[in-house]
C-alpha positions as CSV (number, residue, x, y, z in Angstrom):
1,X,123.7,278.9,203.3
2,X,127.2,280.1,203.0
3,X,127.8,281.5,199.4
4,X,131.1,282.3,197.9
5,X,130.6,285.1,195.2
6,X,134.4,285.7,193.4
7,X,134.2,288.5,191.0
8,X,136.3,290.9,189.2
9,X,133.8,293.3,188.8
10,X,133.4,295.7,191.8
11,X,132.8,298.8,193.2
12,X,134.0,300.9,193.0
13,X,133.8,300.5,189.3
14,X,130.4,301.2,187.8
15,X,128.6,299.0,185.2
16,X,126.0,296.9,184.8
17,X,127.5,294.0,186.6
18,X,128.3,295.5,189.4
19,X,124.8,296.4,190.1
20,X,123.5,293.1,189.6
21,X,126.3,291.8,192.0
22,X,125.5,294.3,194.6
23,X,121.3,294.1,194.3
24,X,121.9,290.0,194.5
25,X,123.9,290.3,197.2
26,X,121.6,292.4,199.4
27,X,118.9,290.6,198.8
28,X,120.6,287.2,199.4
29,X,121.4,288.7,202.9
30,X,117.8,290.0,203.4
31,X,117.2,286.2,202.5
32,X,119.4,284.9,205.4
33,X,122.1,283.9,203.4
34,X,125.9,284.4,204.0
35,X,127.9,285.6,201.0
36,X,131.7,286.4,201.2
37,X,132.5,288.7,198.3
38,X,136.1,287.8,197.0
39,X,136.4,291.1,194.7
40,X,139.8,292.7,193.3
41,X,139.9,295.5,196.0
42,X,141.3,292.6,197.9
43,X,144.3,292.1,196.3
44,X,147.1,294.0,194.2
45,X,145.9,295.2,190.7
46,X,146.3,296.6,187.7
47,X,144.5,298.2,184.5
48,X,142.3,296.3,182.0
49,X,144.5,296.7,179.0
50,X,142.3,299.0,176.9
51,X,139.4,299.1,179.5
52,X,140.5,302.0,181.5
53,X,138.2,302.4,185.0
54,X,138.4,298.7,185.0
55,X,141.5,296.8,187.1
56,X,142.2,293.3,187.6
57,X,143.7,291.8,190.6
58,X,147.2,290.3,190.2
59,X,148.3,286.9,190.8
60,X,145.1,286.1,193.5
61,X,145.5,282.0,193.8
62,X,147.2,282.0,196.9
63,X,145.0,284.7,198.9
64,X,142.1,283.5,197.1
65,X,142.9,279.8,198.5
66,X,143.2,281.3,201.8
67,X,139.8,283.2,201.6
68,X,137.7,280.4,200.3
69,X,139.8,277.6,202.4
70,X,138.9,280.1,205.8
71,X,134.7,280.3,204.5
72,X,134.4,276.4,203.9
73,X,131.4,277.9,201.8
74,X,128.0,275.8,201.0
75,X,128.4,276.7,197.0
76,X,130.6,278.6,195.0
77,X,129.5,281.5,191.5
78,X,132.0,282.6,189.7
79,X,130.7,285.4,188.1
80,X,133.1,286.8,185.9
81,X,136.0,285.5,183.3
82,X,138.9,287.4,184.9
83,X,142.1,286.8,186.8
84,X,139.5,286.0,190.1
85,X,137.4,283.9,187.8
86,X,140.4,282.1,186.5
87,X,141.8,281.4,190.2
88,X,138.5,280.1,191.7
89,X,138.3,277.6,188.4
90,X,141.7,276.1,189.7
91,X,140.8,276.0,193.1
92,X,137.2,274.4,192.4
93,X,139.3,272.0,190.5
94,X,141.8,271.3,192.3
95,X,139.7,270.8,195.5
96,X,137.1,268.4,193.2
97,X,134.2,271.5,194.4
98,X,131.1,271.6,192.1
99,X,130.5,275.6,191.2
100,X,128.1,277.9,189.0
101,X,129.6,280.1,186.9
102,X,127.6,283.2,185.0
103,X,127.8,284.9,181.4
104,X,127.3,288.7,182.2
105,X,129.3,290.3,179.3
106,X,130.2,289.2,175.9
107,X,133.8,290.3,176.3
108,X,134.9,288.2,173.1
109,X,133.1,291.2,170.7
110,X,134.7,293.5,173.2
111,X,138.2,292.0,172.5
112,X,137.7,292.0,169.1
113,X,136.6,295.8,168.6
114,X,139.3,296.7,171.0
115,X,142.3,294.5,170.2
116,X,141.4,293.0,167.3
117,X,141.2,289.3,168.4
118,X,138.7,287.0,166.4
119,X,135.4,286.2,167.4
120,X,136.1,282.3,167.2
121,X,139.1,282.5,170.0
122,X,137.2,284.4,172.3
123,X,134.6,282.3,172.3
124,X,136.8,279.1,172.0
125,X,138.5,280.7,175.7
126,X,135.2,281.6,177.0
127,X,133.6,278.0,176.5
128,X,136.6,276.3,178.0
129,X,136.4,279.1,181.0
130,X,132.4,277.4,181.6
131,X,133.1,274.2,180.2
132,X,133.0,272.7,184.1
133,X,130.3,274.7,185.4
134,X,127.6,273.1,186.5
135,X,125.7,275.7,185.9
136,X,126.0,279.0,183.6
137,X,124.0,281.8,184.3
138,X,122.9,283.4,181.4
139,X,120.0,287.0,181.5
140,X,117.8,286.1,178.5
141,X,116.6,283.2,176.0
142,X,118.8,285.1,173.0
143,X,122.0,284.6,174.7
144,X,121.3,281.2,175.8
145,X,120.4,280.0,172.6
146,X,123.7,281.8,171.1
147,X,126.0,280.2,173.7
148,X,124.3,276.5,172.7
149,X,124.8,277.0,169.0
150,X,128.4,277.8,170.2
151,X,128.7,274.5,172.0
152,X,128.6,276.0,175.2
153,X,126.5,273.7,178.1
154,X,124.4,273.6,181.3
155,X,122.9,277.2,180.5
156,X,120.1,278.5,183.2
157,X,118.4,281.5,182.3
158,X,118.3,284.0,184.7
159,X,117.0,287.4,184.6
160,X,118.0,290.4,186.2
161,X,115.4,293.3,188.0
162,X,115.0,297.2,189.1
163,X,115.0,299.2,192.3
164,X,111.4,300.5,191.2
165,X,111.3,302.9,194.5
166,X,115.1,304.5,193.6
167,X,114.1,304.6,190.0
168,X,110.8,306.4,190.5
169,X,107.9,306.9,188.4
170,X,106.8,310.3,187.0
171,X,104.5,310.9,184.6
172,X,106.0,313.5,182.4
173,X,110.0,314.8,182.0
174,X,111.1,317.0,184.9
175,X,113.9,319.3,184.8
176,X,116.9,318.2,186.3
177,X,119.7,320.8,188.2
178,X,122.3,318.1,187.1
179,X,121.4,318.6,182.6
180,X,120.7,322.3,182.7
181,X,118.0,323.7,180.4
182,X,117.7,321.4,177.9
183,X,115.8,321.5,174.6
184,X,113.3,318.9,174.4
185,X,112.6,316.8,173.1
186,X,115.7,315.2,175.5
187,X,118.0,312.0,174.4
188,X,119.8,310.6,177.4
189,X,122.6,307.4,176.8
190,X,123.9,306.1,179.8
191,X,126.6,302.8,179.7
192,X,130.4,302.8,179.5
193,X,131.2,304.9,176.7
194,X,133.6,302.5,175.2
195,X,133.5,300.1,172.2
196,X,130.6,297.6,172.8
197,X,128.2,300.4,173.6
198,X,127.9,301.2,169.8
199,X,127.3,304.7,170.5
200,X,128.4,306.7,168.0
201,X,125.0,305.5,166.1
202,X,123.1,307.3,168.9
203,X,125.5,310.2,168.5
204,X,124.9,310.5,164.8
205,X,120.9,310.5,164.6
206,X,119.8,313.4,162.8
207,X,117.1,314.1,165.7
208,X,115.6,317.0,167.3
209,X,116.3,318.4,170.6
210,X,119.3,317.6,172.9
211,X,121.4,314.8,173.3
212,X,122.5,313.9,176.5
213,X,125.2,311.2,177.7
214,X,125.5,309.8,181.4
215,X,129.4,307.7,181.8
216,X,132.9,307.4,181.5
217,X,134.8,305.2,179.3
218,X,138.0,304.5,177.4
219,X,136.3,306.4,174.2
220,X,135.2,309.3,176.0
221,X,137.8,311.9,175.1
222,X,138.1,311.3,171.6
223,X,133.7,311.4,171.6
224,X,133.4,314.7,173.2
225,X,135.6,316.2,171.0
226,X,133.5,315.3,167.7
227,X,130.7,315.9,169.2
228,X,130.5,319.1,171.5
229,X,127.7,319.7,171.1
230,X,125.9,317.0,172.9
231,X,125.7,317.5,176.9
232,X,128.5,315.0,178.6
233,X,127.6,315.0,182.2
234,X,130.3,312.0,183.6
235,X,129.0,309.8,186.2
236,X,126.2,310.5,188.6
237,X,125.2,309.0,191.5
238,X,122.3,306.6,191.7
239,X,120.6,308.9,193.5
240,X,121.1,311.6,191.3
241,X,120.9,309.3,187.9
242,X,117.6,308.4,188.9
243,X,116.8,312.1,188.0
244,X,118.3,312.2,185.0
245,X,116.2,309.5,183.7
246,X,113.3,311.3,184.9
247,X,114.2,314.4,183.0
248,X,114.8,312.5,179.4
249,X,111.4,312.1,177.1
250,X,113.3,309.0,175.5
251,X,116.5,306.8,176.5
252,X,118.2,306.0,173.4
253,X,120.5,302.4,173.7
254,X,122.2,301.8,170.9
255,X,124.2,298.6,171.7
256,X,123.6,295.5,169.4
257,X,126.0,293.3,171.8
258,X,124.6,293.4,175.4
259,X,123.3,290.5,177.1
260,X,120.6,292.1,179.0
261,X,121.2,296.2,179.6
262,X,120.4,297.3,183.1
263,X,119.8,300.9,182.4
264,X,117.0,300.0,180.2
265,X,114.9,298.7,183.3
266,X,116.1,301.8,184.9
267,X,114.9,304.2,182.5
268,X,111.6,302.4,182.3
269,X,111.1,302.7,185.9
270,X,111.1,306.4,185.7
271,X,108.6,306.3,182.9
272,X,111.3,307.2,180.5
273,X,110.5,304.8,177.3
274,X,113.2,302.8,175.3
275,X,114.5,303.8,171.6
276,X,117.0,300.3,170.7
277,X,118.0,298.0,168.0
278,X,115.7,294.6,168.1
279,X,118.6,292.4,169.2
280,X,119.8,290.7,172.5
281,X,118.8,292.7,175.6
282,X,116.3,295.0,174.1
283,X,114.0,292.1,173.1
284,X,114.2,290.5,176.4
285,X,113.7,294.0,178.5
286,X,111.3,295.3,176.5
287,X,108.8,292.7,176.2
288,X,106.9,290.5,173.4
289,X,105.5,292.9,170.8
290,X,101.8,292.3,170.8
291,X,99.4,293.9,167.4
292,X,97.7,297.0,168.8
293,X,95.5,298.9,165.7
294,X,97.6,297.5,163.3
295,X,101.1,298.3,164.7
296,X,103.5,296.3,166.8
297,X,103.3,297.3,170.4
298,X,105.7,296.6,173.2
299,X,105.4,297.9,176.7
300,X,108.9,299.4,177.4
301,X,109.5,301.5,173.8
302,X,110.2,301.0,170.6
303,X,112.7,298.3,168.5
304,X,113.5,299.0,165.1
305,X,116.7,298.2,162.6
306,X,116.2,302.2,161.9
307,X,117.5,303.9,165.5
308,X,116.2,307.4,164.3
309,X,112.5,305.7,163.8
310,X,112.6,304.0,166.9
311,X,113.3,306.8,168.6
312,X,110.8,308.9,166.8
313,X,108.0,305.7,168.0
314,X,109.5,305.3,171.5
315,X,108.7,309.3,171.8
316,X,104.7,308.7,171.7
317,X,105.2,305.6,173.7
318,X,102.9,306.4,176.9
319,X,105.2,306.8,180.2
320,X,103.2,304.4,182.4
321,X,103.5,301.7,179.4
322,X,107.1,302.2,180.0
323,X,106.5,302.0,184.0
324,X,104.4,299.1,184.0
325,X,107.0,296.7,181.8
326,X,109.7,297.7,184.2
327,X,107.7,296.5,187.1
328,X,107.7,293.2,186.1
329,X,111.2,292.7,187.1
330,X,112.0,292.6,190.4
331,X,115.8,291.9,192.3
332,X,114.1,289.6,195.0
333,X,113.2,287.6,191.9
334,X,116.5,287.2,190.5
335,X,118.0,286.2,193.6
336,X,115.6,283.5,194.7
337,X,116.0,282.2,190.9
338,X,120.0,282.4,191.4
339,X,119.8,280.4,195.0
340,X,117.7,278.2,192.6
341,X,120.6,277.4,190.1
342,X,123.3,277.1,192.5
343,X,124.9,273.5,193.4
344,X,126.4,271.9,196.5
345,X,130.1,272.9,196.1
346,X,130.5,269.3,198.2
347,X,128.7,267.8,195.3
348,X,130.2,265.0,193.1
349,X,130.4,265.8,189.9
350,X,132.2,265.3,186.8
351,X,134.4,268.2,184.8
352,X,134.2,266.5,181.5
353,X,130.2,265.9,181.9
354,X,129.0,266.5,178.0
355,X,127.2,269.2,177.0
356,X,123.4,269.4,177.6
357,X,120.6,271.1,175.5
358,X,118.9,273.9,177.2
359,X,115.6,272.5,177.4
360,X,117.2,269.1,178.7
361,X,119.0,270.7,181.4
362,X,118.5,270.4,185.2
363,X,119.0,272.0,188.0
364,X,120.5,270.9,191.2
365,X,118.8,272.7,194.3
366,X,120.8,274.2,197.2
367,X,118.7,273.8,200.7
368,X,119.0,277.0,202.8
């Protein structure tokens, strides 16, 4: 099957999305598939306004048309709500194509905390954006069932996984070249350091040991000067992240706005157990809590409305607990279950079609 993936998220930019995009798209090849990558490194671009290490491509309908027009693609996923996004809406439209689309980010609490626009017009935008999807892509239950209260329809679930042989288990901390000598117990953040990420909770925990923090973002510089005393190591590698992982007792995510959080699964995989807020993400990552002498248990770390106690209960959380939650997720997984969700972009189909209830939703199949 010929697949058509336009996204403005790219490397060489590093997030969350970009991962998944790059993980689904390997394994869609190793599946025989053919996916043409229409990404803004293919066009002229420019800066996110206020999302700096993020750019957008510029005016892309007419080399977008050309691209997808040249592939005559099988199915079309737009995964992202950007100038590409936009332009492969219009030329799905305009061409009468059937497409998928995905919610990856919640970029209308990221437009709010960054430029101050209300919740309801981002959301109002983004629902119009999906409204002729005939599918949207969303990583966990929470987010699905917040998109239908917000009117938003023909939600799939789909989940996300883990490279479990980059991320590596060990059994306890190592020392890594990369964080120095480090007084443990160690803390490690790693995300966009920018407004969504919620980090300043994590920076603020009266906890012991070291504090450690792994990206780059528009609120670095202004960060790092309040709080020099925690260990700002930029980005790393994958290669070389993996590591750091391994070298933390406890990785501390403080966001109470992500739709799924990658570097959760990462951590995990490296036996390096979860501190987080019980919202969104964390709950779906970290697994159902289950009663275990009297306490709520979950696999991956610890959930609590109190970050400092959670982190203080993700610290006795046993590392192969940790391991063993993260295994359950897997990238050849998520890919067959995206192949699952996508639609013939020959197929008819109607752009006002009303919206459907999760559990009353189908799914069209694509034959390989």
């Amino acid at each position: 099957m010929k697949v058509a993936l336009v996204t403005d998220a790219w490397a060489p930019q590093v997030n969350g999305v970009v991962t998944t995009l790059v993980e689904l798209v390997r394994e869609l090849t190793l599946l025989g598939h053919v996916v043409e990558v229409i990404h803004p490194g293919l066009f002229r671009t420019r800066p996110c306004p206020g999302y700096a290490g993020i750019d957008l491509a510029v005016r892309p309908k007419r080399e977008l048309s050309r691209r997808l027009d040249a592939f005559a693609p099988d199915a079309i996923h737009l995964a992202t709500e950007g100038p590409l996004g936009w332009a492969g809406r219009r030329y799905c439209l305009r061409h009468g194509l059937a497409f998928t689309t995905a919610f990856h980010t919640r970029f209308p609490e990221i437009l709010k905390a960054a430029m101050g626009v209300p919740l309801s017009f981002g959301y109002a935008l983004f629902k119009h954006f999906h409204k002729p999807s005939s599918g949207v892509m969303v990583p966990t239950e929470g987010v699905l069932n917040m998109l239908h209260n917000r009117g938003f329809g023909n939600l799939r679930q789909w989940t996300h996984g883990v490279d479990t042989e980059l991320f590596s288990y060990v059994d306890e901390p190592r020392q890594s070249p990369n964080l120095g000598l480090l007084t443990r117990p160690v803390s490690l953040f790693v995300g966009r350091v920018s407004y969504e990420k919620n980090i300043e909770a994590f920076l603020q925990l009266d906890i012991p040991g070291s504090k450690v923090v792994c990206g780059v973002g528009p609120l670095e510089a202004g960060l790092r000067e309040r709080y020099p005393q925690v260990k700002w190591v930029g980005l790393l590698p994958r290669d070389v992240l993996a590591k750091a992982y391994a070298a933390s007792d406890v990785f501390v995510f403080p966001s109470r706005c992500e739709t799924f959080g990658l570097v959760m699964l990462e951590a995990m995989a490296c036996g390096t157990p979860v501190a987080a807020y019980p919202v969104d993400g964390p709950l779906e990552v970290l697994g159902p809590a289950v009663q275990r002498e009297g306490r709520e248990h979950r696999l991956g770390g610890v959930l609590d409305e109190d970050l400092r106690q959670a982190v203080f209960g993700a610290l006795s959380t046993p590392r192969q607990d940790a391991r063993a939650r993260a295994s359950r997720f897997s990238w050849a997984q998520a890919a067959a279950s995206f192949v699952s969700h996508l639609v013939p972009a020959s197929q008819t189909v109607s752009h006002n079609q009303a919206h459907v209830p999760p559990q009353a939703s189908q799914t069209v199949h694509v034959d390989a």
